[in-house]
N, C-alpha and C positions, 0 to 999 in steps of 0.2 A: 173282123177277120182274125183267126186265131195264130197262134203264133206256130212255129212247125220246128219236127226236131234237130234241123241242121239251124237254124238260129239259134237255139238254146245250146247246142252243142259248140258255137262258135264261141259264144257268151262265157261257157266256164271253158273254153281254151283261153279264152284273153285271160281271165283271171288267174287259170294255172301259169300261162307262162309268163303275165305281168306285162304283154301287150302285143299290139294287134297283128305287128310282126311277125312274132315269134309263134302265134297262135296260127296262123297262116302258115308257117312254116309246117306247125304240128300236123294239120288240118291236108295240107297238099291243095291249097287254096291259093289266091292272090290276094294279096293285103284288101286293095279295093274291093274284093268280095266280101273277104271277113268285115271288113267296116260298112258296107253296104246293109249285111247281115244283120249287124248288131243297132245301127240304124233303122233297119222295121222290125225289128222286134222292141225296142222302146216307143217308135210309133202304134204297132198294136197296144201295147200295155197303156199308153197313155201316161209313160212316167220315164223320168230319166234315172239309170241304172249305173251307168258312171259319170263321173266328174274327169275330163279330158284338159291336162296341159300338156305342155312341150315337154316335161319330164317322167311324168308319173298318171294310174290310172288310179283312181278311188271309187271303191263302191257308195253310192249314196244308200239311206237305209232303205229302201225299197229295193234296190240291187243286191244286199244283200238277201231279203228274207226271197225275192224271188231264185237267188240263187239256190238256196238251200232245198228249194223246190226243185228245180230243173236236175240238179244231181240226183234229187230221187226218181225222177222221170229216166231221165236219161239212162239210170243207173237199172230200172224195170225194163226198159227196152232192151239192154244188153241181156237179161238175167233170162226172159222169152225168148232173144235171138239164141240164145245159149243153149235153153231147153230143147229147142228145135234141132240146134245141130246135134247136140249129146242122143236123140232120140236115132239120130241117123250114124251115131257113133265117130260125128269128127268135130273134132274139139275147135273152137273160134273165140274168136272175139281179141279184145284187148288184154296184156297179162303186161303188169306190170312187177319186175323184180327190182330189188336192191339189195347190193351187199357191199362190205367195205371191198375198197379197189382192187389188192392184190389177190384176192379170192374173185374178184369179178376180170383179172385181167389174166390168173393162169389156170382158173378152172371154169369159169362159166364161158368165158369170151370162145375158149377153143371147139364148145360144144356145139354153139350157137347153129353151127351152116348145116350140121348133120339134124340137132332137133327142129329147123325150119324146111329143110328136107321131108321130113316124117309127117309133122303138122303146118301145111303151108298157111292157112287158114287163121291162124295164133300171130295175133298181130305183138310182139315181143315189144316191151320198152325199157331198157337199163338204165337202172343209176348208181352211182356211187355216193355210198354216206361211208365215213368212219366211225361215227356216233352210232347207239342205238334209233332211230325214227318209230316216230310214229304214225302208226302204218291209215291210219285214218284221214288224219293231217296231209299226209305227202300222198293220198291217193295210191298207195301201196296195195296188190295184194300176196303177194309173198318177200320175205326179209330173209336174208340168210345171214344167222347168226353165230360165231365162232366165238366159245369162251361157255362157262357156265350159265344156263338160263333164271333170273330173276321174275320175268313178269309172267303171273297165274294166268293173265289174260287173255293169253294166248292160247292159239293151238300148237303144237312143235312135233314136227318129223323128224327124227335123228336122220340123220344122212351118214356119219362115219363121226373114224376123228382123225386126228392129223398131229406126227410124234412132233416134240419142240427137239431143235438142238441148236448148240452151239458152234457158228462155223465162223471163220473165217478167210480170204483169198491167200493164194500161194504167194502172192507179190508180200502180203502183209506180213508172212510168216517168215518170208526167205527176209526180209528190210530188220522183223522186230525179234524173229525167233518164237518156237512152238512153245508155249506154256503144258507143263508136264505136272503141275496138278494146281489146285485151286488156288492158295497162295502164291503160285505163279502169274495165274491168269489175271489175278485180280490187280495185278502190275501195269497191265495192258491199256489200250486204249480201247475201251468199251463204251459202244453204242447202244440207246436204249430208246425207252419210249416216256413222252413228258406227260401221256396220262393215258389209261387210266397206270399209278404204280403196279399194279399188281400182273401185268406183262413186262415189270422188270427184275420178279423172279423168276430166274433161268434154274433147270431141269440137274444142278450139280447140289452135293449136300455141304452146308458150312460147317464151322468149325463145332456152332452148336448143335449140327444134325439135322438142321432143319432146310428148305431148299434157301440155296445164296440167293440175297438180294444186292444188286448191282445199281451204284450213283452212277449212270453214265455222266461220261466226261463230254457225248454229245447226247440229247435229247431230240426227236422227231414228232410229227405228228401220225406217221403213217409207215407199216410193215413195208411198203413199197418201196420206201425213202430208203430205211434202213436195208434193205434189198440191194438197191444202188450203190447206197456206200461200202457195203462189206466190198462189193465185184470191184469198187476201184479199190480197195488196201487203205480205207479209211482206219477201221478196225475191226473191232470184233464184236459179233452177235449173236444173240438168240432170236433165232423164227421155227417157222413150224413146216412142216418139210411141201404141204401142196404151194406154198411159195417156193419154194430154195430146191425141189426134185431135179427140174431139168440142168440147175446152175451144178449140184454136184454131181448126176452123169457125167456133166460135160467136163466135171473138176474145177470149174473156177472157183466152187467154195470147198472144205475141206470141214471135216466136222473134227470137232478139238472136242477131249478126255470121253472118247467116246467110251472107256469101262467104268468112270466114275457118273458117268449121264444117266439121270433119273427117268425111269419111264415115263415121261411124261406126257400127254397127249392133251390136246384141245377137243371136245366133242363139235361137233357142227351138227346144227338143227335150221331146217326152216321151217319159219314161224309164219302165222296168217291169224285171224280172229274166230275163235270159236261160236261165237255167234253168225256165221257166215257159212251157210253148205260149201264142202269143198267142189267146185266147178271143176267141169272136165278139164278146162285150160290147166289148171292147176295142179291137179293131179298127173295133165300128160304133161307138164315140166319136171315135177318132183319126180315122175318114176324114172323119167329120159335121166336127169342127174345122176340119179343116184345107181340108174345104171351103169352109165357112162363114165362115170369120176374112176380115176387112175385109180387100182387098190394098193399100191407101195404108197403112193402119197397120202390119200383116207384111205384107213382099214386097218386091218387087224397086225399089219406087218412092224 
């Protein structure tokens, strides 16, 4: 009896999300299915493919080299279902994105109901990394990446950029008083980021001309954080305005020396693997974006 492609496809959900639960979850399945699943498809094979305790799953080596198989099957069936619907001009299948959080939580998250509107068929999955990923590894096919681009490996659409400034809340200013030039600011309680350093030079020039770089006095892992803290009058920051747009419409943040602020902009690219025809999914995401993206926040403003 051969084995069939909801088994195999059960098989690397368990191992994407690390078990049978969670894979069920992914699936729209009940656990006792996905484990029944996985169950006669190691019965067909004639071999056990993981190793099951109370804590953890492990591929045995026959689980693995079968796995490496099955993503290629699986990964063909999608690539046919695809061609199919592209011949009919409506984009389907799985698209999976990633980008760090605060560009997933005030520019893609708000897109989302209008581009599932448009493409009902485009099964959408979001994640958040801060790091660059690797888009092979995490099953990735588009990354949206904010910052200069390093890897040739890639494919990369520019999508805009997005101005850095320096803001801070009314509460922090009215408590510590407005900094009126650089050696003033640099008095202040300045928030930053603990890596990578080169997001902790902000968009003013120092005393040797060159852009300031700021010790903060608090260190984060994520623009989101920093986001949070300026809105309570922690202190004071650099971000880049598709995070910080709606906070200073609405005035909670305030942008400080704004005639001494460097033009400085972040490009934003999403990236995917050149070796990889770009799929209609793909493309009807990247164009809805970059339609869609606010142009005061990305863009020429």
């Amino acid at each position: 009896m051969k084995t069939t492609l909801d088994e195999m496809q059960a098989f690397i959900a368990v191992i994407d999300t690390g078990s049978i639960t969670a894979a069920a979850e992914q699936l729209g399945q009940t656990t006792s299915g996905v484990s029944r699943a996985l169950g006669r498809l190691e019965e067909k094979l004639g071999t056990t493919l993981l190793t099951r305790t109370t804590r953890r799953l492990q591929l045995t080596d026959e689980g693995e080299s079968f796995l490496a198989q099955a993503r290629a099957i699986v990964a063909s069936v999608d690539e046919a279902e695809e061609q199919i619907a592209a011949r009919r001009g409506t984009p389907s299948g799985r698209l999976r994105v990633d980008a760090a959080m605060p560009f997933m939580l005030h520019v893609i998250a708000p897109l989302v109901a209008g581009y599932r509107a448009r493409y009902p068929q485009v099964a959408l999955e979001l994640n958040s990394s801060e790091r660059y990923i690797d888009l092979l590894e995490r099953r990735t096919d588009v990354a949206i990446r904010i910052g200069p681009l390093a890897d040739s490996t890639l494919h990369a659409r520019p999508l805009g950029h997005s101005r850095l400034r320096v803001l801070a809340s009314p509460a922090y200013l009215q408590q510590h008083g407005t900094p009126k030039d650089v050696a003033q600011l640099q008095a202040h309680t300045l928030l930053g980021f603990n890596e990578p350093d080169s997001l902790n030079h902000w968009p003013l020039a120092s005393e040797s001309g060159e852009r300031l770089h700021v010790r903060p006095a608090l260190a984060v892992s994520s623009g989101e954080i920093l986001h949070r803290l300026a809105l309570e009058g922690v202190g004071i920051v650099c971000l880049s305005d598709f995070l910080t747009e709606a906070a200073r419409a609405r005035g909670e943040l305030v942008q400080l020396l704004p005639k001494q602020t460097l033009d400085a902009r972040q490009p934003i690219h999403a990236v995917y693997y050149r070796n990889t025809a770009v799929s209609a999914r793909i493309s009807s995401f990247l164009d809805y974006l970059a339609e869609e993206m606010v142009q005061p926040i990305v863009g020429a403003t």
